[in-house]
C-alpha positions as CSV (number, residue, x, y, z in Angstrom):
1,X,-67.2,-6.0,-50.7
2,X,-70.3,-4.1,-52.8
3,X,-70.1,-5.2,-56.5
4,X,-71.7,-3.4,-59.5
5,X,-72.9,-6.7,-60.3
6,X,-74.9,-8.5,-58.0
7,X,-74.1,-12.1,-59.1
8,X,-70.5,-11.4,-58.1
9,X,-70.8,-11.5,-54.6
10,X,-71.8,-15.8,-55.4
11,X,-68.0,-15.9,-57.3
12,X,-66.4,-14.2,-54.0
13,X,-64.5,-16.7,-51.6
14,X,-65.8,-19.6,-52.8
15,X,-66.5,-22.9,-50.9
16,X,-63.2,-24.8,-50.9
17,X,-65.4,-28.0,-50.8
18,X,-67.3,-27.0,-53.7
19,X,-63.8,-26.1,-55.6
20,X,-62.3,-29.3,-54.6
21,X,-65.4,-31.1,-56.1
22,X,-65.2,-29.3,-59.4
23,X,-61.3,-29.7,-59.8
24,X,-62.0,-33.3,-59.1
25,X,-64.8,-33.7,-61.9
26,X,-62.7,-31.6,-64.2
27,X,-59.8,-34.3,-64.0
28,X,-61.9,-36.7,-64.1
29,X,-63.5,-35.9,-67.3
30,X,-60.2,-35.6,-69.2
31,X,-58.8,-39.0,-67.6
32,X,-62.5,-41.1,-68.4
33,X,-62.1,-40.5,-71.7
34,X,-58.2,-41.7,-72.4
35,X,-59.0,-45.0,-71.9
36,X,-61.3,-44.2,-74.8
37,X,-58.8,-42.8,-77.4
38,X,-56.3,-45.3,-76.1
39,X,-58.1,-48.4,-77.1
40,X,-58.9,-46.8,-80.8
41,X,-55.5,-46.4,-81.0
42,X,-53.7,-48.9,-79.5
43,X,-55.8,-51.4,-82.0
44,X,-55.6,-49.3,-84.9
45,X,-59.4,-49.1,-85.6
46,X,-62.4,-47.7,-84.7
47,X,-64.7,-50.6,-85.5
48,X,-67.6,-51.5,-83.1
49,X,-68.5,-47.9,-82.8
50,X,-71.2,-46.8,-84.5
51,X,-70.8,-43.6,-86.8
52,X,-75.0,-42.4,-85.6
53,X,-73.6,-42.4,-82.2
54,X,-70.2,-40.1,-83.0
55,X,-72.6,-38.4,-84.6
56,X,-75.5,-37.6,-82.5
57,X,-72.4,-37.5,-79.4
58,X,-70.8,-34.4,-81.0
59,X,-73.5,-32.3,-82.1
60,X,-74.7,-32.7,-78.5
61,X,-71.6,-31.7,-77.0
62,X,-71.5,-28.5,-79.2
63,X,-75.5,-27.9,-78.0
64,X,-73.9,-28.0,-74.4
65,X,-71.0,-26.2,-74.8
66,X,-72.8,-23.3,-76.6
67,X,-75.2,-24.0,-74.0
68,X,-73.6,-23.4,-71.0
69,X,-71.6,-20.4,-72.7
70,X,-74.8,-18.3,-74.0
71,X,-76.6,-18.7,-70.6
72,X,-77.1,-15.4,-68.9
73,X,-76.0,-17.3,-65.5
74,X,-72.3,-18.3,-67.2
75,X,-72.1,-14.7,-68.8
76,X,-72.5,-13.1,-65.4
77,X,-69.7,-15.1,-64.2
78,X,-67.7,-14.3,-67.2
79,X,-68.3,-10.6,-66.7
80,X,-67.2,-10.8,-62.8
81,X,-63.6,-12.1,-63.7
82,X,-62.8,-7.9,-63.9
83,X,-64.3,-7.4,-60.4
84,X,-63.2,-10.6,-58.4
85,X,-59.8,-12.2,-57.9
86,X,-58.1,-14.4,-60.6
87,X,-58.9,-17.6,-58.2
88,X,-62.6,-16.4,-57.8
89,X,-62.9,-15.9,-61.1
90,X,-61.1,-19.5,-61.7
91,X,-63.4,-21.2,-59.6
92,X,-66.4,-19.7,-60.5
93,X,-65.7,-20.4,-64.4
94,X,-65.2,-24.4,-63.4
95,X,-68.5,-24.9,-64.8
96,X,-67.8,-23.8,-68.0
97,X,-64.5,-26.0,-68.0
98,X,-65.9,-29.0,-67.1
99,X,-68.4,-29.0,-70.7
100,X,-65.3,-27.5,-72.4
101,X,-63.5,-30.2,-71.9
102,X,-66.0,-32.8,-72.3
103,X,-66.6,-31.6,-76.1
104,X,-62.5,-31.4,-76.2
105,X,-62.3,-35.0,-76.0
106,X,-65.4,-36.1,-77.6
107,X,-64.5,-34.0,-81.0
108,X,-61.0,-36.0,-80.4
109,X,-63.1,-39.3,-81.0
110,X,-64.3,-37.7,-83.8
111,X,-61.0,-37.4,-85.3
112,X,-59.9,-40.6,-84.3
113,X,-63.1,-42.3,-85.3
114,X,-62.1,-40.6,-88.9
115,X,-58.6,-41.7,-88.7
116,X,-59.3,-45.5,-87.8
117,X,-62.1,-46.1,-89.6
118,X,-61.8,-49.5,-90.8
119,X,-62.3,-49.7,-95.0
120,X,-63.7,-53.4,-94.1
121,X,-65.4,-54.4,-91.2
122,X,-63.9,-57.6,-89.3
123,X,-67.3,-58.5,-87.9
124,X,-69.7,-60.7,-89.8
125,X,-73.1,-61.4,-88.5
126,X,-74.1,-64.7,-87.6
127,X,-77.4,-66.2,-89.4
128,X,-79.5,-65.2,-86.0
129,X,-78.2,-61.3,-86.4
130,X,-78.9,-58.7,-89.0
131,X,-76.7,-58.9,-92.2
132,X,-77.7,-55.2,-92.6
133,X,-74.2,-54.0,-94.8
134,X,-71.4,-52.1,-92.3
135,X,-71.4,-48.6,-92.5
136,X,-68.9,-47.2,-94.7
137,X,-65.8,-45.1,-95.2
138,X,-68.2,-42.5,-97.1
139,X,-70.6,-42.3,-93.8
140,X,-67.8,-41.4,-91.1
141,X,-66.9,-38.6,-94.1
142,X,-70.6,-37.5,-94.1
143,X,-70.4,-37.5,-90.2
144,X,-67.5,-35.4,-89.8
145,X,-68.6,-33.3,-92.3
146,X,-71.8,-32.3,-91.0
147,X,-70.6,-31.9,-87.0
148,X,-67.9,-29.7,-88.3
149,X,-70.7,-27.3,-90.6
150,X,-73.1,-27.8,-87.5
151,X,-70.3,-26.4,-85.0
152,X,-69.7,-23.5,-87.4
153,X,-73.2,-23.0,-88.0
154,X,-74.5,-22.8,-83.9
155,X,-71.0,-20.6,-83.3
156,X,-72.5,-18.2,-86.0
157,X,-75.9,-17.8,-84.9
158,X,-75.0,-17.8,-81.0
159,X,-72.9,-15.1,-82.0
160,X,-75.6,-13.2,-83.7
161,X,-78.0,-13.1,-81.1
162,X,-75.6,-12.2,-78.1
163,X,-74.6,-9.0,-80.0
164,X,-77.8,-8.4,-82.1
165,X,-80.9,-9.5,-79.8
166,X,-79.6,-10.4,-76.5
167,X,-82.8,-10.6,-74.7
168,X,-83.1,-13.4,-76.5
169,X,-80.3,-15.1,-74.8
170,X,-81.7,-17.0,-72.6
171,X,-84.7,-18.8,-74.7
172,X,-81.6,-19.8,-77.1
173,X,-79.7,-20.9,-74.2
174,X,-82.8,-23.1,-73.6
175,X,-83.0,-24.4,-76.9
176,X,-79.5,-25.4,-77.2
177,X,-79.9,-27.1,-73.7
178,X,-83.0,-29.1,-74.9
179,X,-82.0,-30.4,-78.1
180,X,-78.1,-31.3,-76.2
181,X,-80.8,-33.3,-73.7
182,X,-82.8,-34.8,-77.1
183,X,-79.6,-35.8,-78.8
184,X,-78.2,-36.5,-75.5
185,X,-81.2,-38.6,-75.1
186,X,-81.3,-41.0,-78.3
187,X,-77.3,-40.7,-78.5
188,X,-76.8,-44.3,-77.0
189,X,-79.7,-45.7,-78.9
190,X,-77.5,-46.5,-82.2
191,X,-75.1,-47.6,-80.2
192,X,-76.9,-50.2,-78.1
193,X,-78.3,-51.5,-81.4
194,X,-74.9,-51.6,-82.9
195,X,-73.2,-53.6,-79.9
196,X,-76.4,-55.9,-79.9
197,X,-75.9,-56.4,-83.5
198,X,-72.4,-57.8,-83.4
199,X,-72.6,-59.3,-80.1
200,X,-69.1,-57.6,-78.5
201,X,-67.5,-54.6,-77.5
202,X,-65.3,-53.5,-80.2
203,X,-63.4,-50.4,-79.9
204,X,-65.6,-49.3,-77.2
205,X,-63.7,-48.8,-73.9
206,X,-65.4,-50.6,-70.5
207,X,-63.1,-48.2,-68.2
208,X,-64.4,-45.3,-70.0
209,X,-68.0,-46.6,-69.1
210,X,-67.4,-47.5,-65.7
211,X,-66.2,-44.0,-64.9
212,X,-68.3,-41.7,-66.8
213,X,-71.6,-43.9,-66.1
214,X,-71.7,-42.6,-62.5
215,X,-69.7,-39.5,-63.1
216,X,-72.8,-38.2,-65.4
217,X,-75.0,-38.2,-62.1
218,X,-71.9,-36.4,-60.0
219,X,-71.4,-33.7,-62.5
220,X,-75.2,-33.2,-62.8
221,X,-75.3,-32.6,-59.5
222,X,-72.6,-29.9,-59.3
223,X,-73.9,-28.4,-62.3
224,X,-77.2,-27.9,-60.6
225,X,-75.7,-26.5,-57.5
226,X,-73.9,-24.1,-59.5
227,X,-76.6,-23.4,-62.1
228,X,-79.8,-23.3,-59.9
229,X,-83.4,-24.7,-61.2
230,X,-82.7,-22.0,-64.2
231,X,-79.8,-24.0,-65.6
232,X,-81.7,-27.5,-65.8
233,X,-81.4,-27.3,-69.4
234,X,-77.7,-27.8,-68.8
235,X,-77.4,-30.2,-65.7
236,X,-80.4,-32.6,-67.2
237,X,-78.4,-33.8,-70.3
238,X,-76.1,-35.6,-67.8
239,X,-78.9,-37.3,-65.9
240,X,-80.1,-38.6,-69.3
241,X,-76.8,-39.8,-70.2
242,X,-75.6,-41.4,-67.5
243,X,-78.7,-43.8,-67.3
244,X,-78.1,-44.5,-71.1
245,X,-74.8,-45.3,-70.8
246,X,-75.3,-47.1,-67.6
247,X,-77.4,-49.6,-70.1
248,X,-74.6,-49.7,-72.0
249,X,-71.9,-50.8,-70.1
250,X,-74.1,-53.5,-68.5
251,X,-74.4,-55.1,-72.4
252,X,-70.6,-54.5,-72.6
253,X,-69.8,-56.4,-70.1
254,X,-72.3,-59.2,-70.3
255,X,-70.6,-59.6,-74.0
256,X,-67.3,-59.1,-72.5
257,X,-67.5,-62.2,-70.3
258,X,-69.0,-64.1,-72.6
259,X,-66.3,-63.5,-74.8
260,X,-63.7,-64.6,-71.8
261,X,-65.7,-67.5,-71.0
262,X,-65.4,-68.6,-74.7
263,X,-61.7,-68.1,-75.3
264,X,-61.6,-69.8,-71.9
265,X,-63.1,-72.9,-72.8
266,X,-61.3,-73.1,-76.2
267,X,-57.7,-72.7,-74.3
268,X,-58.4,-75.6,-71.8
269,X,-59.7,-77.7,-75.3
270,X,-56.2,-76.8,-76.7
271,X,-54.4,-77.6,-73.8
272,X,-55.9,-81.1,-73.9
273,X,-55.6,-82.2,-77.2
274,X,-54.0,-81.5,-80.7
275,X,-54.6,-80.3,-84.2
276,X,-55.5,-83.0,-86.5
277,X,-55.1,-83.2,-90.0
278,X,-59.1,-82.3,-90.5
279,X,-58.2,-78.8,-88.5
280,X,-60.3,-81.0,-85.6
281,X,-58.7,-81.1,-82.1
282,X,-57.9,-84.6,-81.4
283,X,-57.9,-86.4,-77.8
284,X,-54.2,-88.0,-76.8
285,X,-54.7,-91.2,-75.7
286,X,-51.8,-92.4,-73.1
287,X,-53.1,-95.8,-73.1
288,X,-53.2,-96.0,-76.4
289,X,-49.6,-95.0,-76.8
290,X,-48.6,-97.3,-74.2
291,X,-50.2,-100.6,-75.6
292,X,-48.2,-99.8,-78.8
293,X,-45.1,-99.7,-77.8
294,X,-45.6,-102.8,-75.5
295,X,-46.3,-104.7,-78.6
296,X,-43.2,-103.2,-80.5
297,X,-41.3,-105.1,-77.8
């Protein structure tokens, strides 16, 4: 079938293994990131994270959605969903799903980040660690705040230029794409500083890490096979993250299981002895015991 526009023929019967592969990352997406908003909720705080991170996280995510969304590769498609079937057009607008739903959930740990922000931090730095002061009910505001006006503000503008100057698209396309890679880039930085600081996980998640760490490199790949060499703007924000966060998960579970280790050792102490008077745990002595009461006889 002849198309008036060219790039629809690429949307027409799609590759079933290539559909398959983008439902998959799709679900995938949503499900890495419960464990995420579980474990903020579930303890009722969202300490351990750090606010830079949220931050730099969700104004990347609107970079990249806006991203893939002003590219003239994704408006092609867009414009094809008149000329192709509703599962062609479904299939060939995956793309576009997958980052839509990946700045769903991250503006949700925005809101929870907000929401569960603790007023006084539990953590207190030990004489080897920075005793730099917790950030501060006042900073998560200032976060929100400002990826809320940034959202609104790169909406506008994109906005502008598709309907004013839109042979101009695609060098904004490439800007939003670089500075999603940038933020993308220094994102986890805060972050590793942060979990280095207090020595534990906090609120972060480990199964949310363990999925999206090699997930990044998958869904960079089927970007790139959908996108081409033009879209690397897009795809190469996931290659950065995903070796980021790959550092990240191996500090969060180095702390993690020196953490198990220690409550460990402190249960088999427990289980051996009692609480003294002094707060001290105190040795039972059976021998002890047993001389006594032979001399009470």
């Amino acid at each position: 079938m002849t198309f008036e526009n060219a790039s629809c023929d690429d949307l027409e019967s799609p590759s079933y293994a290539n559909f398959s592969l983008s439902i998959f990352i799709l679900v995938g997406i949503l499900v890495s990131y419960i464990p995420q908003h579980h474990r903020i909720i579930s303890r009722r705080t969202s300490e351990g994270i750090s606010p830079y991170f949220v931050l730099l996280g969700t104004t990347s995510s609107t970079f990249a959605i806006a991203n893939i969304l002003t590219l003239p590769a994704s408006r092609d498609s867009l414009a094809c969903c008149s000329e192709v079937s509703g599962f062609d057009c479904f299939a060939g607008l995956l793309g576009i799903a997958q980052v839509g739903i990946q700045w769903v959930c991250f503006t949700v740990i925005l809101l929870l980040f907000l929401l569960f922000f603790p007023r006084a931090t539990p953590f207190k730095p030990s004489s080897s660690q920075s005793a730099s002061p917790p950030p501060t009910y006042r900073t998560a505001l200032l976060v929100t705040a400002i990826c809320v006006t940034h959202a609104v503000f790169i909406f506008v503008i994109s906005n502008v230029i598709l309907y004013r100057v839109p042979n101009h698209l695609q060098a904004w396309a490439n800007f939003l794409g670089i500075s999603a890679t940038i933020l993308a880039g220094v994102q986890f930085i805060p972050q590793l500083f942060t979990t280095w600081r207090l020595q534990a996980v906090g609120s972060l998640s480990i199964p949310t890490m363990c999925i999206q760490t090699p997930g990044s490199f998958v869904f960079a790949g089927s970007l790139a096979k959908r996108l081409g060499p033009s879209g690397w703007s897009t795809w190469g924000i996931y290659l950065v993250t995903g070796c980021l966060q790959g550092g990240l998960l191996g500090m969060s579970i180095l702390f993690e299981l020196r953490e198990w280790k220690r409550r460990k050792e402190e249960d088999g102490i427990v289980g051996n002895g009692h609480e003294g008077r002094n707060g001290q745990i105190e040795e039972e002595d059976d021998d002890d015991t047993t001389t006594l009461l032979g001399n009470e006889r």
